[in-house]
N, C-alpha and C positions, 0 to 999 in steps of 0.2 A: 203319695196322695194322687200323685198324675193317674194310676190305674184303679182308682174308686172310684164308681160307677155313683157312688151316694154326694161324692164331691163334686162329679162332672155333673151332677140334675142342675147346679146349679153354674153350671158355663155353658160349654159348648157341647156337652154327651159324648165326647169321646175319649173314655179314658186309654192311656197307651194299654199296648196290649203285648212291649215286646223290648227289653232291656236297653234295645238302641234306639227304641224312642226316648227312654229318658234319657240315655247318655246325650241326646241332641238337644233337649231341654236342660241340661246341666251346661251342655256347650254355649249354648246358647245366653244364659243367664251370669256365667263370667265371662262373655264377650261384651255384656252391658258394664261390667264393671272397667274394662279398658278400654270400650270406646268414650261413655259417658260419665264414666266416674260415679255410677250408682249400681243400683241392680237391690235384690230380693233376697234378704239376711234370714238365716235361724232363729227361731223363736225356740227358747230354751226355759222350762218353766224353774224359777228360781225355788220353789218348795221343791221337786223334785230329779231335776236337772234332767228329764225326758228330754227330748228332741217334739215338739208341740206343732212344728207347720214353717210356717215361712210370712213373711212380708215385705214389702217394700215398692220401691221405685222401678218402671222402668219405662225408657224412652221409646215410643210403640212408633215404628215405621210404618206399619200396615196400614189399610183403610178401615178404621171401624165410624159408623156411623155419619159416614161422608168426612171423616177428618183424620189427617194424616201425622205424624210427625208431633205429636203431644207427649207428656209422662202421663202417666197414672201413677194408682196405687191399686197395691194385688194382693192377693191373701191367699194359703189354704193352710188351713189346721187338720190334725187329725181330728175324728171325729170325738172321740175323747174328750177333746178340748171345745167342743160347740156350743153354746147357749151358756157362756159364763163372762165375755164380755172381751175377750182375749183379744179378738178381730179389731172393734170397734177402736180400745186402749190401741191397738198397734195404727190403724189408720190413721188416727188424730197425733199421734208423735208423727209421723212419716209428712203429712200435712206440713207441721211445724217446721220440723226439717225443710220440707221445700221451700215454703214461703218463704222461712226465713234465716236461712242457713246458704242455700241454691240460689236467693231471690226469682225462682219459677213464678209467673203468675198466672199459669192456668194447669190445674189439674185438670 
């Protein structure tokens, strides 16, 4: 999904363009899992057992929006899976999780 041009309209418009970009982004996303003990899980659709996208936590070091050092929550679905509500159901579990599993209090 990193190299869909239809998924990056809605981030940053750069989809990778070259196999070891995404090995850097898979590197990178089980580095969140042992430094922070979270990261960004498979979404697996249970009628069909596709592979659907991804979600989850992750602890953002960059600056975005003049703030450093926060979690969010992240998403991308194949496109497949868009406009059925898949995103939204995965945000509010991960939410949950944080609040009140993590005790995070700010997303």
């Amino acid at each position: 999904m990193d190299n869909n041009p239809n998924v990056h309209r809605y981030l940053w418009n750069k989809p990778t363009q070259k196999i070891e970009e995404t090995i850097e982004i898979i590197t990178f996303v089980r580095k969140q899992y042992v430094d922070n003990g979270i990261g960004r899980f498979a979404m697996i659709s249970k009628e069909t057992n596709e592979f659907m996208g991804w979600a989850g936590l992750k602890f953002n070091t960059e600056m975005v929006n003049n703030k450093t050092n926060f979690y969010d929550i992240g998403y991308r679905l194949d496109e497949n899976f868009w406009g059925k509500g898949y995103a939204s159901e995965a945000s509010f579990a991960w939410l949950k999780y944080a609040y009140e599993t993590l005790k995070i209090k700010t997303i």
